[in-house]
N, C-alpha and C positions, 0 to 999 in steps of 0.2 A: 595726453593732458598732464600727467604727473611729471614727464619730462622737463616740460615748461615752468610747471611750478617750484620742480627743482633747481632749476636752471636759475630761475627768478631771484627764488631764497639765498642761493650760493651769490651772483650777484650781487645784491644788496649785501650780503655779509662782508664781501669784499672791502666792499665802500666803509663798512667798521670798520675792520679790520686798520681800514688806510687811516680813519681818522684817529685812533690811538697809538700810534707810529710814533710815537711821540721822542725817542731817544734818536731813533734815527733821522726822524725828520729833522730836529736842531743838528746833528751831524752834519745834513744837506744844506741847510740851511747854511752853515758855516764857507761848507765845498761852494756854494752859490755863488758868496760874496768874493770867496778867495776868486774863483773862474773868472769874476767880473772885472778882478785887477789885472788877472792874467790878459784877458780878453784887451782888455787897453792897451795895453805892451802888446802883444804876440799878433791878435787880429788886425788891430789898427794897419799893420804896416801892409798888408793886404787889400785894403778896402778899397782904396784908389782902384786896383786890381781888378775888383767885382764888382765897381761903379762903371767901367771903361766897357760901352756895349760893342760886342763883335760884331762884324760885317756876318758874321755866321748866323744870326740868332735871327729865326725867321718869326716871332714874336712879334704881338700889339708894341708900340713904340712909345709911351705914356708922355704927356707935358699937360702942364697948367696951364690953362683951366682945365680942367678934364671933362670931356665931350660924353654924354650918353652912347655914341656909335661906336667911340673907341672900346669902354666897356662892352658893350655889345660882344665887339670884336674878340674879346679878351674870354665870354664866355665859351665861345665857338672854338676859340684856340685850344681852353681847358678840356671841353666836350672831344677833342679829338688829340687828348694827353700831351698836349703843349704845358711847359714852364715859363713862366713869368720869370723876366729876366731880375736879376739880382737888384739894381740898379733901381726898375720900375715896382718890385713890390715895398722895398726900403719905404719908399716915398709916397707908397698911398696909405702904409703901416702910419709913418710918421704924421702922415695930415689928418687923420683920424684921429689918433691920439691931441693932436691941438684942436680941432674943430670940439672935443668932447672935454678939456682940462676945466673950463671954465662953466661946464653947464651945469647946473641946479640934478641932485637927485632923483625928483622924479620929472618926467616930462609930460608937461601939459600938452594934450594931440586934439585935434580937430580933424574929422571926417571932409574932406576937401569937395567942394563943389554943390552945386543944389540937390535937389534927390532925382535920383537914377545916372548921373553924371560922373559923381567921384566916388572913388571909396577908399576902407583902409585895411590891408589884407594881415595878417596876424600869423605869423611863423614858428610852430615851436623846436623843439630839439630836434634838431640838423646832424649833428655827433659826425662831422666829416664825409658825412654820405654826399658826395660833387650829385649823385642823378638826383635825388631828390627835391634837391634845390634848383636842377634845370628843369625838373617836369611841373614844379612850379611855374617857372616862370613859362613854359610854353600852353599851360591851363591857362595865366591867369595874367601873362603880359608882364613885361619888365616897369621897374618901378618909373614914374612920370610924375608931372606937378599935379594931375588927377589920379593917382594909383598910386597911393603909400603902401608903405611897406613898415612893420614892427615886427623887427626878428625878435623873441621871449628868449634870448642865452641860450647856451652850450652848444655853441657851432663846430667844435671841436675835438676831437680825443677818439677814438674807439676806431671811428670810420679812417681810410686809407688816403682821403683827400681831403684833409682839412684845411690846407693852406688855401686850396681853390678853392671849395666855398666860402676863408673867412675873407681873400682877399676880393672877391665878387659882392660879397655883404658890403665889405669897406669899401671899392671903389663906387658902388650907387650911393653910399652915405655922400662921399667926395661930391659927385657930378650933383647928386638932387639932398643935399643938407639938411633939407626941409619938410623932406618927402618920407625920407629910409632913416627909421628909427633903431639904437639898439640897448636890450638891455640885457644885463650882466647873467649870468647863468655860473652854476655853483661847477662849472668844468673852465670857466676863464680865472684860474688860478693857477698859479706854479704848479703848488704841490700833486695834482692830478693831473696835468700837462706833463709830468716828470712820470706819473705812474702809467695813466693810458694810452700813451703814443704819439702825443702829438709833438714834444719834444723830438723827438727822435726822427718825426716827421720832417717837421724844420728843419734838423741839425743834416739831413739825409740830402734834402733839398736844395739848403743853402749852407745855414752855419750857426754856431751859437750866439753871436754876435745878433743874427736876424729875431733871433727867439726873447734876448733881452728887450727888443724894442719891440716885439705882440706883447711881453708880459707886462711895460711899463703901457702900453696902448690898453688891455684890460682896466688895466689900474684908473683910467679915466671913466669908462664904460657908467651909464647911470643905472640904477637900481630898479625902478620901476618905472611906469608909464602910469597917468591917469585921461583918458577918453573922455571927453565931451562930460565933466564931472559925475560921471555916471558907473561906468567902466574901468576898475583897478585891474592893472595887467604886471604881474612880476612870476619871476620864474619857477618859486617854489609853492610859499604857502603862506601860511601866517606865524604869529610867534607865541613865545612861553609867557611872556610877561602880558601881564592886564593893562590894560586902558590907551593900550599904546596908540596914537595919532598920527597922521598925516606928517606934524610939524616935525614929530619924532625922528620920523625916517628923513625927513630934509636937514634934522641936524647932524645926521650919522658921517665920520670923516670916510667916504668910500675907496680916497687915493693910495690904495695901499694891497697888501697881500693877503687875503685872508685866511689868520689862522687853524688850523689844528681848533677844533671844537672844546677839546682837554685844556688846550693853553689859554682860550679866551678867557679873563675877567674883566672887562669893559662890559656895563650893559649897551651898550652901545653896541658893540663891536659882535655881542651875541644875538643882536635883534639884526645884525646885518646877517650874519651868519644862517638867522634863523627863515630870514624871505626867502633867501639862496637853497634853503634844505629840504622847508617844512612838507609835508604831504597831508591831504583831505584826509579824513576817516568816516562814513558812514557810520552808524550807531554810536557815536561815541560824544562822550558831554565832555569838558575841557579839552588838556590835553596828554599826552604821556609821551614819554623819550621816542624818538622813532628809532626802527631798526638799523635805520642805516646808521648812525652811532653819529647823528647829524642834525640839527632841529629838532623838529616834532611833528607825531600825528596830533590833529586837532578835531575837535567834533564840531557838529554844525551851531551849536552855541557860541561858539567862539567866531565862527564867522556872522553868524549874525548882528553880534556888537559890534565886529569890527566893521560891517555894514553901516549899520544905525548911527555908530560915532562921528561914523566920517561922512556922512550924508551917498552913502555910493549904494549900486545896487546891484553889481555884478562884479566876480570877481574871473578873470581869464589865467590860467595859470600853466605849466608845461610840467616839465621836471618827471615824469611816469610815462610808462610803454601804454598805451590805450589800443586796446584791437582792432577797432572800427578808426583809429585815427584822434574818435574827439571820444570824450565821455563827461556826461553829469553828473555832480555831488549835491548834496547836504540842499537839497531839496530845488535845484534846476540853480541855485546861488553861488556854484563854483562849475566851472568847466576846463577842466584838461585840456590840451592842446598836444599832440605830438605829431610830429612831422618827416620823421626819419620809417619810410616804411622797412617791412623786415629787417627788422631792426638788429644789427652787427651779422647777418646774413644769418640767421638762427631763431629769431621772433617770425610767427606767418601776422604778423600784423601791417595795417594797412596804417598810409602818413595823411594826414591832412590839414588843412588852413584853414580858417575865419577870418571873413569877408564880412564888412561892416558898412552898410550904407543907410543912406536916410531914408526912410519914406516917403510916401505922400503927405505924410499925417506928421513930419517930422524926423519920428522917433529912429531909431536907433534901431537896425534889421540885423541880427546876427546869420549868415550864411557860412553854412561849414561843407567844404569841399574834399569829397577824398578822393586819394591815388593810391594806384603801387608801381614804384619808380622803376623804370627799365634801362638798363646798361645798355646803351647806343654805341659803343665808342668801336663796338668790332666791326658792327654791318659798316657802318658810315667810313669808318678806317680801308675797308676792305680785306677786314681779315676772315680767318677761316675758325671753323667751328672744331676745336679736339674730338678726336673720338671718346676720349675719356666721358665716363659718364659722369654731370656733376651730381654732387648731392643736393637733396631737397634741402630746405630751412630744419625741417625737421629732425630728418639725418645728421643734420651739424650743430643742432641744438642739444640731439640726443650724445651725440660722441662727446662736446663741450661740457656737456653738465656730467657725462660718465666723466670725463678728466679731470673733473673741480672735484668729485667726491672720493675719487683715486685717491687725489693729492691731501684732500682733509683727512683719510682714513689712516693716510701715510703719518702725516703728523701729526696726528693723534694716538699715533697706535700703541705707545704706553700707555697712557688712561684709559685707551680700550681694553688692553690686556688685562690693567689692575682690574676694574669692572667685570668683563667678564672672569679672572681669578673666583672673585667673590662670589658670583650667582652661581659658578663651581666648584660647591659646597661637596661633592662624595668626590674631588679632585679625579672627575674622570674625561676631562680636555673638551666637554661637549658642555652646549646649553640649548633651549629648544628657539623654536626659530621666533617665537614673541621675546624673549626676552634679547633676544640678539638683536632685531630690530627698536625695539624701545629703548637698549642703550647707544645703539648708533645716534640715535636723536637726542639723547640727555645728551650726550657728552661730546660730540658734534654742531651742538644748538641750533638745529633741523626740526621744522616738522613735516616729513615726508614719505608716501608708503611705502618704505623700505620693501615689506611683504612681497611689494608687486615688482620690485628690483631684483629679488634676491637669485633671479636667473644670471644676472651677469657679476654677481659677488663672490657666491657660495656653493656649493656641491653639498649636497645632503648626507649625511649617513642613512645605514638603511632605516632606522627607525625614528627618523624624518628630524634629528636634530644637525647641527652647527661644528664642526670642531672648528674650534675658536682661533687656538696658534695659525693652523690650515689657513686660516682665512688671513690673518694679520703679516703673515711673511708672505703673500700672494704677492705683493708690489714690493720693487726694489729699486734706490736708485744705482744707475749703471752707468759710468763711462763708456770712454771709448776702447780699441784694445790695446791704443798703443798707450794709454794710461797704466797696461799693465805693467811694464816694466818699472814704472816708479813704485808701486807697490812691492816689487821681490827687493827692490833696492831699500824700501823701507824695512821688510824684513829681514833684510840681510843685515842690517845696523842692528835692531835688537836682535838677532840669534848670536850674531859676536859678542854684544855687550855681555848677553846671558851667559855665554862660551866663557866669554872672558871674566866673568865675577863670578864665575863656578865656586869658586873659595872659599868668597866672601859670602853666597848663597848656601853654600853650605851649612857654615855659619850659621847663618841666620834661621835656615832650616831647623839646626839643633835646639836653638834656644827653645826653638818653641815647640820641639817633639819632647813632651814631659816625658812619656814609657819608653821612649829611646826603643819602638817597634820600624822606626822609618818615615813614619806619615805625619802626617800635619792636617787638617781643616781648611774648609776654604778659605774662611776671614782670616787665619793664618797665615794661609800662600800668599793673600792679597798683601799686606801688610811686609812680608819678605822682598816681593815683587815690586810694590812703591818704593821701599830703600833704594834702590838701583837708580832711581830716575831715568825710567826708559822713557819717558814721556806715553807711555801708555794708558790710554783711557781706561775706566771703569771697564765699561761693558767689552773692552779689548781682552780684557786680564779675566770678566768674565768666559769669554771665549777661551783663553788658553788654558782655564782652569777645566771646563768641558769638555774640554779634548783630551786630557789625559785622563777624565774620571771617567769611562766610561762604562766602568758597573753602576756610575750614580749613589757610590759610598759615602759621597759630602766627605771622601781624605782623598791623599795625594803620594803616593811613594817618592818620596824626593833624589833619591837615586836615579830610578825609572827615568824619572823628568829632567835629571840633566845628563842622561845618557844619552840623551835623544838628541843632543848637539853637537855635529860633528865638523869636524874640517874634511872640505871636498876639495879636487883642483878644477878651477874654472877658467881653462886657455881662452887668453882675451884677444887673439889676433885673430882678424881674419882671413885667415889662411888653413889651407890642408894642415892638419898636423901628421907629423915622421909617425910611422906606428909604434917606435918602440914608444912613444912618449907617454901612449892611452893606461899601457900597464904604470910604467915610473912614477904617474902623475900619483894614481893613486895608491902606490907606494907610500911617495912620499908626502902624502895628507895624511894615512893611517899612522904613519911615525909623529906627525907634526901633533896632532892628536894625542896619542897616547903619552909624549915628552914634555908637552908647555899646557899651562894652563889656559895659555893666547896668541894667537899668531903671532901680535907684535912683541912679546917676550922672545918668540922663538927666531924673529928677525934679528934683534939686539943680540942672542947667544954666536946667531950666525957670525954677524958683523964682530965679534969680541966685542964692544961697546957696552956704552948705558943711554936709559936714556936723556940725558943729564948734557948728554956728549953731539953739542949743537952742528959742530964741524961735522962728525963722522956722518950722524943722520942725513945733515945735507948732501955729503958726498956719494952714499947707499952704499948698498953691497956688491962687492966686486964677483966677477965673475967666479974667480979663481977660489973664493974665500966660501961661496955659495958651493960650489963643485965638492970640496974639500969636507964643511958640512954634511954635505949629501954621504959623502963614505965614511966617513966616522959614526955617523948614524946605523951603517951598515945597508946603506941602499943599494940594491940590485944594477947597477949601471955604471960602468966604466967612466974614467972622469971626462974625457970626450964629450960623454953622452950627455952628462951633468952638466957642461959649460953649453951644448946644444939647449938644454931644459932652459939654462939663464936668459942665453937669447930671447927666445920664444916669450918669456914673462916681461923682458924689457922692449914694453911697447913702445917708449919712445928712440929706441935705439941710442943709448945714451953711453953705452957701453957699462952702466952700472944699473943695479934692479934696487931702482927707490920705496919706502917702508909704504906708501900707495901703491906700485904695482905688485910687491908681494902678498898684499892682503887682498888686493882684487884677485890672484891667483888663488892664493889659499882662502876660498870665501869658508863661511858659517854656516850651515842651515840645520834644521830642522827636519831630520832624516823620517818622521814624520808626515811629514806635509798640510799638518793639520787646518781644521778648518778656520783657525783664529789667523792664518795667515791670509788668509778670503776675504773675509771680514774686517783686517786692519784697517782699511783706505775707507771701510762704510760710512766709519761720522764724518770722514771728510767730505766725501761723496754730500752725502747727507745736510751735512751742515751748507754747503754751497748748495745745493738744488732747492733746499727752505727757503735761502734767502737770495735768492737767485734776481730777483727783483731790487732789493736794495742794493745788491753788488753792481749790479747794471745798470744801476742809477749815481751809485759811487764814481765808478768807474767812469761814464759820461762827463756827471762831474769834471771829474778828472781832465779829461781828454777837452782841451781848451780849443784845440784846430777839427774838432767835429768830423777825424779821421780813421776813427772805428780802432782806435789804438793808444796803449798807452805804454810809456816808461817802464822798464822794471821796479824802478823806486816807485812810482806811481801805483803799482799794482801792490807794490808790497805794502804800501804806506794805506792804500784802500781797505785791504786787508785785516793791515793790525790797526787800524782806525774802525772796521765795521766788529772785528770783534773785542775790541774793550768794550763797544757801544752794547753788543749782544751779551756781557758778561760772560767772554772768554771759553766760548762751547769748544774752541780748538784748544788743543797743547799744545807747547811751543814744538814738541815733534811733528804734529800734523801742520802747523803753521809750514814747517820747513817742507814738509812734503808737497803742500801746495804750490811751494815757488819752485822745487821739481817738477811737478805737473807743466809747466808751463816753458823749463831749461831749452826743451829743442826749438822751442818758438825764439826766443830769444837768444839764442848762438848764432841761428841760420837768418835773420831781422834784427836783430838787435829792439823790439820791442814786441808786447803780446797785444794779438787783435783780440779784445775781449767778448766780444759777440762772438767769434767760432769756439772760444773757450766756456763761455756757458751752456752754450747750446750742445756742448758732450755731453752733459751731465741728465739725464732724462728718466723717468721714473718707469718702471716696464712692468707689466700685467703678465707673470712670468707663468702662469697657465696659458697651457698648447691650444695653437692656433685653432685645432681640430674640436676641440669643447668647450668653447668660447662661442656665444652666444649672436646672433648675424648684427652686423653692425656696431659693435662693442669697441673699445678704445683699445688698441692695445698698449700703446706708450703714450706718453706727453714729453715734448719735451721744450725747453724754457723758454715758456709764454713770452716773456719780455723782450729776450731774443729774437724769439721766431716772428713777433708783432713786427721788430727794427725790421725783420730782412723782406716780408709781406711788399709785393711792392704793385700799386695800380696800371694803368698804362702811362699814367703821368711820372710814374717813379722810373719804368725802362728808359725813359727819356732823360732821366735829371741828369743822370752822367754825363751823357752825351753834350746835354744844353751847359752843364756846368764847363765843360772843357772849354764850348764854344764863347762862353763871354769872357 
């Protein structure tokens, strides 16, 4: 049970989370509108393309008027992971959207036919689950001029088959206008279509083109429904403001996008906001902010006026996971509705509907139906069952909610540290296990029994407390390992630079050694160390400072510290090397070393030059001149051998060794190996796995041809456009290190697939598999990512279908 309640809270915090997004969401905002110019140029000339239906597509064939049988048809296709050709959803997308531009906010509905004859069946949150809405319809029969239908919003986002359920919703609206009602749900907006998947759905499916014309079809969508003057049906709740009317909500403009809850000041546009959000509250008189950083909770006061004002007596609402399907509020006066059973395959709840017919007597019979939807598509297909055992709902709600609190524990884990620092007052690295748990929930904004968690967190000391560090470097984010190489290549640029302003670090060393003993202070070192402009971070320069103190004197031997930087030779061919070359080489690094203060000084000596001297540079050093150097240095090797060593360093066989291949030969390092070189790439790491979401929404942005790819300029432009937005958590070194991250994608493609590029990036539970707890998460990695590549039976298909039209 604590599972679920975890899972719940993390959930809903999400949905904050989203709704104060606020820098980046006007970011997207921007990417939106740019896309949609692009879109007119670049798609357009396509369209004709994916209007032209193939003799291949074994697809319902759609024309106007549209026939209930053909629908039908179109279910059965879905139900056995058929795509809707391009051509025919365009055009039930676009008749909906006209059939719904011109219609009044709320819709006045009437229960169809005398009593026991008609009714009108009531739908709530769907969230892209396609079975849910087919075991509907085999309960309770496809909609008919006696069997309406009011879908309550959010037919989309989370679930795997959104497009089929919304284009099955829309094409009963088409064929029965009269019949199949919809109203708006707080998931038919861009900005969470871009966060929970259905974008990407779309884009997967068809293209982004298709996605602008659901998002302007939403944009029609009416707000509420009122029943037989009786029955108020909208999707969330009620509002903040007092006295609000009927008339109210009929004068709200709804043709539009709805904002970010921070950016709204219209009351208007807040009381639209607020039907879309709001949730019941039991015990409660007015109302107060709701968690979700979205509307409000309301207490049953509130609905009772808004009863009495408006002459109504019932209010039907959706918008919340319910167990049983339906649930009662604020005294039998508000009734939930949800419809998506086990819900995202993680909730064990059940989905049901309300059936509304007359009586005898009249009146108005509320009937509530439940299910729990079963995946047909394998038996009926013919396919075969994995051996693989699947998980329960539980097991996937348990592993989900362990990954949601991973990832908060991750990013939070400075204010965890500072917090626990403080309740470790005799600074002895432990705190006992109540106080560990009470600040995971302060400072996490959780209330949840840690206590009863603490087997998959923590390992006890024996005298039953916490060591705190232990616990907070437990998760790391991690690449991949061919990501390591950019890493030593980043380190190799600062151990040079360092190499190389030996001097001038000297220098600056001395200013600040008062007693002229050698040492320095850390905030000294730091301070030596930003002169340089290595572009190194804080907590980087933290790390190199850690590595050389390692009695924990808070000084630095400054000598020590730049002994540790030496010239190695690093043969770049590949190829066997001659054996005398293994001694020569390191010869001649020991000489290069102990002569120049920098490789590329000791290049220029070779060459006679300066570096002033544009020709000579371009032209490099000649063999003969390289060779000659070598024995006046007094190196052990005949000149033969020296003009063999030239060759070797000149990878491109140019007959000359340019001021790039000498330095690649003579690299830098850190004869150390310390562990700040470990840890260079971690904010970068770091900083893309946090926001790994907005980057992949960036980047889609981006990607106008909805082909999992974008431009180098595109990537980089994403980049330094998401971090000026996030205030600049990169330096411009790790900026540059990301667009190495990505060089062998783009040499060998000439652009980067940005979904295999986030999805490196994954946060790991770096405790051994062997005492780790059964069922426990061990990595995550990028939801947003992983959500694109998730694919139904209908998604195996789209390729395929997509080639054929």
């Amino acid at each position: 049970m604590f599972w679920q309640e975890a899972w719940n809270q993390l959930d809903v915090d999400e949905e904050s989370e989203l709704a104060h997004e606020n820098d980046v969401e006007d970011l997207l905002e921007k990417l939106a509108e740019r896309r949609k110019s692009l879109i007119s140029e670049a798609a357009q000339k396509a369209l004709d393309k994916r209007l032209s239906v193939n003799s291949n597509y074994n697809g319902p064939h759609i024309e106007f008027p549209l026939k209930a049988e053909t629908v039908i048809k179109m279910v059965e296709f879905f139900s056995h992971g058929g795509l809707l050709h391009y051509k025919y959803a365009l055009m039930i997308v676009e008749e909906v959207r006209r059939l719904y531009e011109n219609e009044p906010n709320i819709t006045e509905l009437e229960v169809p036919g005398p009593p026991g004859e008609g009714k009108l069946t009531i739908v709530g949150d769907l969230h892209g689950q396609w079975w849910d809405l087919y075991t509907i319809f085999r309960h309770n029969e496809y909609p008919s001029l006696t069997n309406h239908y009011l879908f309550n919003g959010d037919f989309v986002d989370r679930g795997t088959q959104s497009m089929e359920v919304l284009l099955t919703i829309y094409a009963f609206k088409v064929v029965f206008p009269n019949s199949v009602h919809l109203n708006r749900g707080n998931h038919e907006v861009r900005r969470l279509n871009e966060r929970y998947g259905f974008e990407d759905e779309v884009c997967r499916k068809y293209d982004s083109k298709m996605f602008e014309h659901i998002q302007n079809s939403f944009c029609t969508l009416p707000i509420c429904a009122i029943i037989e003057d009786t029955v108020f049906v909208v999707h969330g709740g009620l509002y903040e403001q007092d006295g609000v009317t009927l008339d109210d909500i009929r004068l709200i403009d709804r043709h539009c996008q709805i904002p970010a809850p921070s950016k709204i000041k219209d009351e208007s546009m807040r009381l639209f906001n607020d039907l879309l959000w709001s949730d019941p509250r039991d015990g409660l008189e007015g109302h107060v902010p709701s968690k979700r950083g979205a509307g409000v909770f309301f207490g049953v006061d509130i609905t009772d006026r808004f009863l009495l004002e408006n002459n109504l007596e019932l209010i039907i609402r959706s918008h919340e996971v319910a167990d049983h399907g339906w649930e009662v509020k604020h005294d039998g006066k508000i009734i939930t509705l949800f419809s998506a059973s086990n819900y995202c395959g993680t909730v064990s709840n059940l989905g049901a509907f309300a059936v509304l017919r007359h009586g005898l007597d009249g009146l108005l019979t509320p009937e509530f139906c439940q299910y729990e939807a079963i995946d047909i598509s394998m038996e009926e297909c013919g396919g075969t069952t994995s051996n693989k055992k699947e998980m329960t709902p539980e097991e996937r709600m348990q592993n989900q909610a362990m990954q949601k609190l991973q990832e908060r524990i991750y990013r939070r884990r400075a204010e965890l540290l500072r917090h626990f620092s403080e309740l470790d007052r005799a600074k002895s690295g432990v705190i006992s296990r109540d106080q560990w748990a009470t600040t995971l929930n302060s400072v996490l904004g959780l209330d949840i029994p840690w206590l009863k968690l603490e087997q998959y967190f923590v390992d006890h000391e024996p005298n039953g407390q916490i060591k705190y560090a232990k616990f907070l470097s437990r998760y790391q984010v991690q690449s991949s390992a061919k990501m390591k190489r950019v890493q030593e290549v980043v380190a190799e640029i600062i151990c040079s630079k360092i190499y190389e302003n030996s001097g001038d670090l000297q220098a600056e060393f001395r200013k600040y050694d008062s007693n002229s003993d050698g040492c320095i202070s850390y905030d000294e070192f730091v301070d030596a160390i930003r002169g340089l402009d290595l572009g190194l971070a804080d907590e980087h320069i933290y790390d190199l400072m850690t590595s050389i103190d390692r009695d924990q004197s808070n000084s630095i031997n400054c000598d020590e510290f730049l002994a540790r930087f030496q010239v190695v030779f690093d043969g770049i061919r590949e190829e066997k090397e001659i054996e005398f070359l293994r001694t020569a080489s390191r010869d001649v690094a020991m000489l290069l070393n102990r002569n120049w203060s920098s490789v590329r000084a000791a290049f220029f000596e070779f060459q006679g030059s300066n570096e002033a001297d544009r020709d000579a540079l371009k032209q490099g050093l000649a063999y003969g001149d390289f060779a000659r150097a070598l024995l006046k240095l007094g190196v052990r090797l005949s000149f033969d051998q020296c003009i063999a060593l030239a060759r070797f360093i000149d990878s491109d066989n140019s007959g000359h060794i340019s001021l790039k291949e000498f330095r690649k030969a003579f690299k830098i390092v850190d004869k150390k190996a310390a562990m700040w070189q470990d840890s260079l790439m971690s904010n970068v790491y770091t900083v893309i796995y946090e926001n790994r979401e907005s980057l992949h929404r960036t980047f889609r942005a981006l990607d106008v041809e909805s082909n999992g790819h974008v431009s180098p300029n595109d990537f980089r432009e994403a980049f330094q456009m998401l971090n000026g937005t996030l205030s600049h958590p990169l330096t411009k070194r790790e900026m540059d290190s990301v667009y190495q991250l990505v060089a062998a994608d783009v040499q060998k493609r000439g652009y980067i697939r940005y979904l295999n590029f986030l999805k490196v990036f994954r946060l790991v539970d770096t405790k051994s598999d062997d005492d780790r707890p059964p069922t426990a998460v061990v990595s995550s990695a990028n939801s947003a990512a992983d959500a694109a590549s998730k694919t139904s039976l209908a998604d195996k298909k789209a390729k395929k279908d997509k080639k054929d039209k």
